[in-house]
SETORMI-579214 format. One record per residue (C-alpha): residue in three letters; x negated, y, z. Coordinates in nm, 2 decimals, padded with zeros to 4 digits. Layout:
N
residu|east|north|up
ALA|X|Y|Z
...
***
This chain:
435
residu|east|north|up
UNK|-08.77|01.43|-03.93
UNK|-09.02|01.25|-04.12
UNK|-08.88|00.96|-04.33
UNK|-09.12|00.71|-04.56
UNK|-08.96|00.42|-04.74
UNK|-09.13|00.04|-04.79
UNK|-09.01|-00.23|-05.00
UNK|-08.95|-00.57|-04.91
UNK|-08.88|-00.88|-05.04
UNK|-08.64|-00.85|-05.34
UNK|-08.38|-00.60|-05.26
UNK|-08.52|-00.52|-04.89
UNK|-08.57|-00.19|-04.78
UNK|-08.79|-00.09|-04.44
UNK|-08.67|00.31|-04.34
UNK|-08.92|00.48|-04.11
UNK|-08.81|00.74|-03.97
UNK|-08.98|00.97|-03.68
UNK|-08.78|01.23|-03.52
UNK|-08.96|01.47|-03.28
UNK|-09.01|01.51|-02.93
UNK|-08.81|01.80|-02.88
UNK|-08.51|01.71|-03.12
UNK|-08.49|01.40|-02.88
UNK|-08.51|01.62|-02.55
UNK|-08.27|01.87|-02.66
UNK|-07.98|01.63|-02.70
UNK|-08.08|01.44|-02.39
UNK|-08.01|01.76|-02.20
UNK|-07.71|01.85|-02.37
UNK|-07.58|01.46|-02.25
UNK|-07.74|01.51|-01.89
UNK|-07.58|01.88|-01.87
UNK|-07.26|01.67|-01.98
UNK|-07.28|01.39|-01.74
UNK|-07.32|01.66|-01.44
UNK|-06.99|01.82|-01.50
UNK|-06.84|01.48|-01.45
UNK|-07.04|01.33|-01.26
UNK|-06.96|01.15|-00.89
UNK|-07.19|01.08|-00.62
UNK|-07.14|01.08|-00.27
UNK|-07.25|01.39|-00.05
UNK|-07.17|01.65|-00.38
UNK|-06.82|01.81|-00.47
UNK|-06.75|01.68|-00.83
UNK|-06.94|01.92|-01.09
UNK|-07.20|02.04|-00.80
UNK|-07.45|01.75|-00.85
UNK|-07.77|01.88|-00.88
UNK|-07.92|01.83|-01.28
UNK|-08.26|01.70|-01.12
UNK|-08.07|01.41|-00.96
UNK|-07.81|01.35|-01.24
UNK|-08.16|01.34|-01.40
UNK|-08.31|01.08|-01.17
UNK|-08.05|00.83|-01.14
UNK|-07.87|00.82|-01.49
UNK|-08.16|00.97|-01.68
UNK|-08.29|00.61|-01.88
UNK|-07.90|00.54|-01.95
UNK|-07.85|00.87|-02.10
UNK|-08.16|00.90|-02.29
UNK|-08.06|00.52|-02.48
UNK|-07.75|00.68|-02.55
UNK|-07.93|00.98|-02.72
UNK|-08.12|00.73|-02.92
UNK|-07.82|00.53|-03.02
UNK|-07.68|00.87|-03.17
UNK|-07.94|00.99|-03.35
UNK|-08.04|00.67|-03.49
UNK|-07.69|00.69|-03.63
UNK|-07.69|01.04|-03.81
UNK|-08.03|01.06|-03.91
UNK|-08.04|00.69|-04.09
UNK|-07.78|00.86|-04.31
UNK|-07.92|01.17|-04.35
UNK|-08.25|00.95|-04.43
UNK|-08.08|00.72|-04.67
UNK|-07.92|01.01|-04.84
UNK|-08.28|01.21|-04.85
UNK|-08.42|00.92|-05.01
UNK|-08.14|00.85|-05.24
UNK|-08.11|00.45|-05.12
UNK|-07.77|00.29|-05.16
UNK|-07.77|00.05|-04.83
UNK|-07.55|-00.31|-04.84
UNK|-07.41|-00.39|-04.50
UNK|-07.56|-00.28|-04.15
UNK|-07.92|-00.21|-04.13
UNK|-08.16|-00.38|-03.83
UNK|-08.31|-00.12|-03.62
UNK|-08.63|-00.19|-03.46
UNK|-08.77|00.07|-03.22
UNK|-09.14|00.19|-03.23
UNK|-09.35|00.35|-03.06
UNK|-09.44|00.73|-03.13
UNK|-09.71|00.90|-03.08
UNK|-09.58|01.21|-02.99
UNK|-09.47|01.17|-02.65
UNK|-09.08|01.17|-02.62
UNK|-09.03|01.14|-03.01
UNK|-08.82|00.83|-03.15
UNK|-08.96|00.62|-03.41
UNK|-08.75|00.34|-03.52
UNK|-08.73|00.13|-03.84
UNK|-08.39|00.05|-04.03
UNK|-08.41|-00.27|-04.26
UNK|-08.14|-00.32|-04.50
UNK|-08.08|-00.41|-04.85
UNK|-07.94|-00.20|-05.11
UNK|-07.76|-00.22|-05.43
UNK|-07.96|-00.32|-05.72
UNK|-08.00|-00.16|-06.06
UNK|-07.79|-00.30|-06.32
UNK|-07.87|-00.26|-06.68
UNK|-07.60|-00.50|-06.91
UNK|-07.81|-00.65|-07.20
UNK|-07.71|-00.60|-07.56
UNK|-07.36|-00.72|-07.57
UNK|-07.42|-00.83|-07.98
UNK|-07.63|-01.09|-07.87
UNK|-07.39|-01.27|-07.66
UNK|-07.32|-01.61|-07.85
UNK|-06.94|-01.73|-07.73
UNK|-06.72|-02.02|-07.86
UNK|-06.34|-01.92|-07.84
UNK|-06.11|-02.19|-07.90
UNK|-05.80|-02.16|-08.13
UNK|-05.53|-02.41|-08.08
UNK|-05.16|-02.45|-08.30
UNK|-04.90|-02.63|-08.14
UNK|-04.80|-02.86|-08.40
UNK|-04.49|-03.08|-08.44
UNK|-04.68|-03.38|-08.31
UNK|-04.78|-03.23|-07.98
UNK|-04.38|-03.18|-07.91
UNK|-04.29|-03.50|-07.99
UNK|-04.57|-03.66|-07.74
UNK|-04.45|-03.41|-07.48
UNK|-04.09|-03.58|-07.51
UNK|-04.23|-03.87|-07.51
UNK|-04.38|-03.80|-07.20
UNK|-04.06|-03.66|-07.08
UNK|-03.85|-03.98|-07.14
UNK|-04.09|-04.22|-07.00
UNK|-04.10|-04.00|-06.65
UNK|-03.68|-04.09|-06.68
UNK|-03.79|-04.47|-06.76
UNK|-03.54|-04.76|-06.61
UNK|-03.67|-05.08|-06.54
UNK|-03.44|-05.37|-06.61
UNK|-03.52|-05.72|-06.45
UNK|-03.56|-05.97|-06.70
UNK|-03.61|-06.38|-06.68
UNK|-03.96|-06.41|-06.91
UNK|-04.32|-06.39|-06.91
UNK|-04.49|-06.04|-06.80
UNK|-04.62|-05.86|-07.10
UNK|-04.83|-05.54|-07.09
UNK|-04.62|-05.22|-07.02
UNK|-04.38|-05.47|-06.78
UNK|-04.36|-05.36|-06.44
UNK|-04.39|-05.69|-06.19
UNK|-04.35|-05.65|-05.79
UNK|-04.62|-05.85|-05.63
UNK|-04.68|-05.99|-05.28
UNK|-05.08|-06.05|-05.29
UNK|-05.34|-06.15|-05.05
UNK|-05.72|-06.15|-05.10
UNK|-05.92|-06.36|-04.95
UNK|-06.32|-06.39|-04.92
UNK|-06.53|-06.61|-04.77
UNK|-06.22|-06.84|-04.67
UNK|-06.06|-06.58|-04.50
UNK|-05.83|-06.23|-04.56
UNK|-06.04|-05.91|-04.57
UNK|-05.88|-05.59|-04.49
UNK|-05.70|-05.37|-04.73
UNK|-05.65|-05.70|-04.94
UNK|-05.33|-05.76|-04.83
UNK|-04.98|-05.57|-04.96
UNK|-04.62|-05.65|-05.01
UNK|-04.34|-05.57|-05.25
UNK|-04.64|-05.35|-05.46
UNK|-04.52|-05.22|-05.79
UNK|-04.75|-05.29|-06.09
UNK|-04.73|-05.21|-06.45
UNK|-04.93|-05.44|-06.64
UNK|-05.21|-05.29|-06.86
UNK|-05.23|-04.95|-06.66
UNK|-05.58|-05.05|-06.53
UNK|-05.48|-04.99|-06.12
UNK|-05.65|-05.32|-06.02
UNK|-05.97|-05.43|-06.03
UNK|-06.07|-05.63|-06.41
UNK|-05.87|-05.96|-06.42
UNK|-05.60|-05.91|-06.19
UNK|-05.33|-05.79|-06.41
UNK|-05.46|-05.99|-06.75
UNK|-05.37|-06.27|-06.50
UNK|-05.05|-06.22|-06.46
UNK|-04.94|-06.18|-06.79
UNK|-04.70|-06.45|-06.90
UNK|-04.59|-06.49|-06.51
UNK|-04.23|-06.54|-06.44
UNK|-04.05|-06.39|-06.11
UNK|-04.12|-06.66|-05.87
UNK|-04.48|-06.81|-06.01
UNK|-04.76|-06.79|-05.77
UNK|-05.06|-06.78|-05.96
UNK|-05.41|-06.80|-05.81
UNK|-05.65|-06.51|-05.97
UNK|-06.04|-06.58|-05.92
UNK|-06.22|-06.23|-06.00
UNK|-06.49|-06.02|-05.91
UNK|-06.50|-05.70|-05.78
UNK|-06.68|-05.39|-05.95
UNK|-07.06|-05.37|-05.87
UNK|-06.96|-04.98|-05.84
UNK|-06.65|-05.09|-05.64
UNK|-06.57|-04.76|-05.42
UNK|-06.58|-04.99|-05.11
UNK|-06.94|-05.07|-05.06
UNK|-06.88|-05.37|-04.85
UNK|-06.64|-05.55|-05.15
UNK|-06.89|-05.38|-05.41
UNK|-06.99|-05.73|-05.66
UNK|-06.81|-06.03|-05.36
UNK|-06.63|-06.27|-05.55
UNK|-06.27|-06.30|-05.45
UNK|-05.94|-06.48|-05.43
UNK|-05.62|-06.34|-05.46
UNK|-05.32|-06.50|-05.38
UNK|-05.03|-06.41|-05.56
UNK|-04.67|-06.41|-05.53
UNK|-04.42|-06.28|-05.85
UNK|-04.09|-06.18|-05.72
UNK|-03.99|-05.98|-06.00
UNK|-04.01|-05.89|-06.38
UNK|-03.90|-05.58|-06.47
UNK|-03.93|-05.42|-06.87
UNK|-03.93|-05.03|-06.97
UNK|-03.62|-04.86|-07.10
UNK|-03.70|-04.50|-07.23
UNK|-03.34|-04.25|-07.26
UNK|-03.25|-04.20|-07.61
UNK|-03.32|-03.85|-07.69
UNK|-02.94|-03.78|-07.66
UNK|-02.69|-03.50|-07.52
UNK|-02.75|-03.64|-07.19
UNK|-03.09|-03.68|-07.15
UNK|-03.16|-03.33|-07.29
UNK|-02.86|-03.18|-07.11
UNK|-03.09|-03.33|-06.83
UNK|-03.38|-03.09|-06.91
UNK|-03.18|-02.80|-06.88
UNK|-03.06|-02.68|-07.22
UNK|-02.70|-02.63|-07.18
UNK|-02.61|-02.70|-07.59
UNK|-02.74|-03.05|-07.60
UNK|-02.89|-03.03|-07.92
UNK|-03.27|-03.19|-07.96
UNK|-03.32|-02.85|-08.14
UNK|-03.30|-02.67|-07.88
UNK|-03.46|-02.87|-07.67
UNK|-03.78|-02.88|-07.92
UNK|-03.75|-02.53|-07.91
UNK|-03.80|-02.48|-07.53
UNK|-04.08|-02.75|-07.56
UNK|-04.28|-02.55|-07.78
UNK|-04.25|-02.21|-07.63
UNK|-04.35|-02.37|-07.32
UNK|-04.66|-02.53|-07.49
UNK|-04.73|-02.20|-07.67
UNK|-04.71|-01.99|-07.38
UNK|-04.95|-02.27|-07.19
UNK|-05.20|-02.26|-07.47
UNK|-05.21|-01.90|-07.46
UNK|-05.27|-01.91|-07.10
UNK|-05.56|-02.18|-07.13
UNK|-05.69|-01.97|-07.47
UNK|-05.71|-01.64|-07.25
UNK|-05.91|-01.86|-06.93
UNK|-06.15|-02.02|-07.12
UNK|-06.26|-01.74|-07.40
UNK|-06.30|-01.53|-07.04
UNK|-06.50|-01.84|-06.90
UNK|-06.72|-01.82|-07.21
UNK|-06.78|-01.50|-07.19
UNK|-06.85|-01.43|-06.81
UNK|-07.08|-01.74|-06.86
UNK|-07.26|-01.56|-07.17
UNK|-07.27|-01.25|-06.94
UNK|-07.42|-01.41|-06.70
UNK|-07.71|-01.60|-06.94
UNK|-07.81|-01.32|-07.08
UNK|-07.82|-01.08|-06.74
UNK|-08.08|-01.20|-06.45
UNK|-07.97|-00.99|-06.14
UNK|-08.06|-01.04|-05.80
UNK|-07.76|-00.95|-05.56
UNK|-07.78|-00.85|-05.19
UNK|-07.73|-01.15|-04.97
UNK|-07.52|-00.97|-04.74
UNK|-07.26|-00.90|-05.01
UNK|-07.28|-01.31|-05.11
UNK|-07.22|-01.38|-04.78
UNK|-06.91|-01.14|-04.73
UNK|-06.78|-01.30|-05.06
UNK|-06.82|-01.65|-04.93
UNK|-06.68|-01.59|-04.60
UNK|-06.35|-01.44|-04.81
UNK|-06.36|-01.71|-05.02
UNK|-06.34|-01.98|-04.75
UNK|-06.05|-01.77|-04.53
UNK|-05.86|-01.76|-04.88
UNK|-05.91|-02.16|-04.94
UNK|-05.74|-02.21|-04.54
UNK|-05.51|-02.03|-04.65
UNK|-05.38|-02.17|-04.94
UNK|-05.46|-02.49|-04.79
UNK|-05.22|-02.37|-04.49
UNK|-04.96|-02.28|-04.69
UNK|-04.97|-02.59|-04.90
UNK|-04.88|-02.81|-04.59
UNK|-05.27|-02.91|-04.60
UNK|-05.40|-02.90|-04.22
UNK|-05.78|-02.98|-04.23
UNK|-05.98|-03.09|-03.95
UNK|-06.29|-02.99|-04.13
UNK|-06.46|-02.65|-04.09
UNK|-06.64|-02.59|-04.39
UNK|-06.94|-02.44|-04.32
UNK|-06.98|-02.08|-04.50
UNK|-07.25|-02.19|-04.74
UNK|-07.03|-02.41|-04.93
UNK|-06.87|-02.11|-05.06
UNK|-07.19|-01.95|-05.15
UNK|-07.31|-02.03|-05.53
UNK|-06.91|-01.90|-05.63
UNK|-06.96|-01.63|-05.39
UNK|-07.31|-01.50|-05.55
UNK|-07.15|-01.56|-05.92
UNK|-06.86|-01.34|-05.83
UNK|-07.09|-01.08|-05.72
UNK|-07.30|-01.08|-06.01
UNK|-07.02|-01.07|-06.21
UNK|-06.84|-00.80|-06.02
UNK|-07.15|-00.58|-06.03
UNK|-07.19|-00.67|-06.44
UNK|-06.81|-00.62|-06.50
UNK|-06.81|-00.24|-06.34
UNK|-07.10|-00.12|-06.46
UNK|-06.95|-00.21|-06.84
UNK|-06.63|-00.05|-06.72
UNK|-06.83|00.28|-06.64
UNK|-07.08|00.24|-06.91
UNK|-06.74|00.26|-07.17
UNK|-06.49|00.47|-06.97
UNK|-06.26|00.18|-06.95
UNK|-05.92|00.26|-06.73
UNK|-05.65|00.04|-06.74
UNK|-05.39|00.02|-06.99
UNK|-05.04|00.07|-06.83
UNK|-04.90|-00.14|-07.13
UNK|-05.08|-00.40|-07.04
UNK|-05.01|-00.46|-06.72
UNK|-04.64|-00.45|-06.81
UNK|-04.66|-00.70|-07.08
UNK|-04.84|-00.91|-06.80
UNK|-04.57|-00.88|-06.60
UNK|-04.30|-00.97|-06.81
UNK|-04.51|-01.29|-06.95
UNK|-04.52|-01.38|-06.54
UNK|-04.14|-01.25|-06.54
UNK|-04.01|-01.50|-06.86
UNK|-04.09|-01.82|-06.63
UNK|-03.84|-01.74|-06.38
UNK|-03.46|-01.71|-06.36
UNK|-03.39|-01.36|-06.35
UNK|-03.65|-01.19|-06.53
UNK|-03.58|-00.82|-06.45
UNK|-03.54|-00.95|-06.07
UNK|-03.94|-01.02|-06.10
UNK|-04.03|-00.69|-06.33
UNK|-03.87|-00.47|-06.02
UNK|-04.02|-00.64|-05.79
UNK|-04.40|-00.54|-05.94
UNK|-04.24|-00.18|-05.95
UNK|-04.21|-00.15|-05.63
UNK|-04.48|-00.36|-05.46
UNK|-04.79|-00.10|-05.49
UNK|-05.05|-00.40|-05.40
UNK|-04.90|-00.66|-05.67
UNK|-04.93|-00.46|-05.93
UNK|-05.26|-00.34|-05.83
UNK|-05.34|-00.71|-05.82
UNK|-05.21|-00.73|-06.22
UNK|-05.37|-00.38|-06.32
UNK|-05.71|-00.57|-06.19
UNK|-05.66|-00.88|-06.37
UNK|-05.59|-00.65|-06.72
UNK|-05.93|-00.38|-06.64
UNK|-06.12|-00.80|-06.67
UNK|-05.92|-00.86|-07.00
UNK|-06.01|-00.50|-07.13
UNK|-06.39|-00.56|-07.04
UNK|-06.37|-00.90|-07.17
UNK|-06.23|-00.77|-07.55
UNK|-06.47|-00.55|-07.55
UNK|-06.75|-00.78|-07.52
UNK|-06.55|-00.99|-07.78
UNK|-06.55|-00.73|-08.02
UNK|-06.90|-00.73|-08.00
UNK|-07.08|-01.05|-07.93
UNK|-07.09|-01.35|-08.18
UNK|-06.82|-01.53|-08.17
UNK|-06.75|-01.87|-08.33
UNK|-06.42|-02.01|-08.34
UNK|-06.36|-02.31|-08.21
UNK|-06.07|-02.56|-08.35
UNK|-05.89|-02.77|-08.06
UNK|-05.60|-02.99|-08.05
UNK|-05.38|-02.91|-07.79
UNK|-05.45|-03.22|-07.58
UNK|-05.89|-03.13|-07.66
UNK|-05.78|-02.78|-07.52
UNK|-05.65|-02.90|-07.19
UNK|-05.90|-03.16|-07.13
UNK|-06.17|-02.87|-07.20
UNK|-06.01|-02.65|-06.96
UNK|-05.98|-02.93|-06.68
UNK|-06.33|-03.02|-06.71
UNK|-06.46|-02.67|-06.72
***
């Protein structure tokens, strides 16, 4: 067998491999021997068929079969010879040999590419750090007692933070426009729903005033068609309703689930939640910094085949979720939508294990069960969860993944620059959300 290797473009590879004449013959008349032992053709006794005529009418099909297996073994002996690590299924192109009878073909393929991980010291990474502080738990009960708010009807003028119910009609060019008209709409005043104008109209309207509002819409308006019209809306007040927050009582924090009743307690809770949420967003973004870092600092080229595995994984995995969510979707998202998150998991994947190999890294048992008992704490029955990871192989191999990244990612920690980063707890989700 004589094997030469060409490169293509990036990481393409072009195999050419010639196998001789009598390599080829000999396992065409081991098949053809094989055939006429089986073998039926009328005027011959099953087995008796003559070789010549076995030869003569099934003699093209079994020689492509020949080619088919020795294409097979000898592109992995040939791969192997010449040390090549293919990615995904080769093309095979036939050509034509010299040698009469040979078999010359040409296997094109990518393979895996060489990865070298820059200097991890001069990786420059921000990692936030973020104190819950006693005014973050008091604007989460805040929060909490205007999600419990009770509106009470009143006889006065609507001020800002007042809910009114509306009847309302818009009307351009003398006449109602679609989607301008709505009954018995909620609206609390000053919470910017409508367009500019509409609710600094209707302060100081009483339940059963039917004010007249002359505005504009948005030049950016979302609906091109209304996008800068002028417009009337007809309105119709039918009630007045102001806010009434829950005192911060036994009841109301009986209500969030803390059996004592004591705001203490309930503060408590608050802030181990909080706590445990900022060390969640803490973990994701230092990890977002540094894959991003990783990935400035390390040009790769990937195979395309594996991108488009990754993106065809990604997209089954988003119907999914999307299926189990209740979400049906009529859309069939084409492939390459998935594939810039596809080709930076890759490039992260490769990165990722060759550090892991590079510095011996094996997961850390201890880890993995701290990780399961912070998942565990969130749920009822704590040691229900912790058993259940014991004896579900494939979760835990899930988690024992998830900690190999957080090993890899210290590492890097302990060596790049890093800056901290000061955040306020609300700067620290809005940084998370947006990233």
């Amino acid at each position: 067998m004589q094997v030469s290797v060409e490169s293509g473009e990036g990481l393409v590879k072009r195999l050419l491999v010639n196998l001789p004449a009598d390599k080829v013959n000999e396992l065409v008349d081991t098949k053809l021997k094989e055939a006429a032992r089986t073998v039926r053709m009328d005027g011959f006794r099953p087995g008796k068929v003559p070789l010549r005529v076995v030869k003569q009418r099934y003699g093209e099909q079994v020689r492509q079969d020949a080619y088919g297996e020795l294409i097979q073994s000898s592109y992995y002996e040939a791969v192997t010879q010449e040390n090549l690590k293919p990615v995904g299924d080769p093309s095979i192109e036939l050509r034509e040999d010299e040698a009469d009878g040979g078999l010359a073909y040409t296997a094109t393929f990518e393979v895996m590419p060489e990865v070298e991980v820059a200097e991890l010291s001069a990786l420059e990474i921000k990692r936030p750090v973020t104190e819950v502080v006693d005014a973050d738990v008091d604007n989460m009960i805040e929060k909490l007692r205007q999600q419990r708010t009770e509106w009470i009807d009143v006889d006065r003028g609507a001020q800002n933070d007042d809910r009114v119910t509306l009847d309302f009609t818009g009307i351009m060019d003398g006449e109602a426009f679609e989607g301008g008209t709505a009954s018995d709409i909620p609206l609390v005043l000053g919470s910017g729903t409508m367009i500019p104008g509409f609710e600094e109209g209707l302060v100081g309207a009483k339940a059963g005033d039917k004010p007249v509002l002359e505005l504009k819409f948005p030049e950016d308006y979302r609906v091109e068609d209304l996008a800068g019209k002028d417009v009337t809306f007809e309105v119709e007040v039918k009630a007045v309703a102001e806010p009434k927050l829950p005192d911060v009582d036994e009841e109301f924090v009986k209500s969030m689930g803390i059996e004592d009743g004591t705001e203490e307690s309930l503060r408590k809770e608050i802030r181990e939640n909080m706590e445990r949420e900022v060390r969640q967003k803490v973990k994701g973004r230092t990890k977002e910094q540094v894959m991003d870092a990783l990935l400035a600092a390390n040009d790769l080229s990937v195979p395309a085949a594996m991108v488009s595995q990754e993106a065809a994984a990604l997209k089954e995995q988003t119907q999914q979720e999307m299926a189990q969510s209740g979400q049906q979707s009529t859309v069939d998202l084409p492939v390459s939508v998935f594939e810039p998150q596809a080709e930076r998991r890759v490039k992260l994947g490769l990165l990722v294990g060759e550090i892991m190999q590079k510095n011996e890294i094996k997961v850390d048992q201890s880890r993995v069960d701290e990780a399961i008992a912070e998942q565990a704490s969130t749920f009822e029955d704590p040691q229900e969860v912790i058993n259940w990871y014991k004896e579900n192989a494939q979760a835990r191999a899930s988690v024992e993944n998830v900690v190999l990244e957080d090993q890899v990612v210290d590492l890097i920690l302990n060596q790049a620059k890093v800056e901290e980063e000061t955040l306020s707890f609300d700067e620290l989700l809005n940084t998370q959300n947006q990233g």
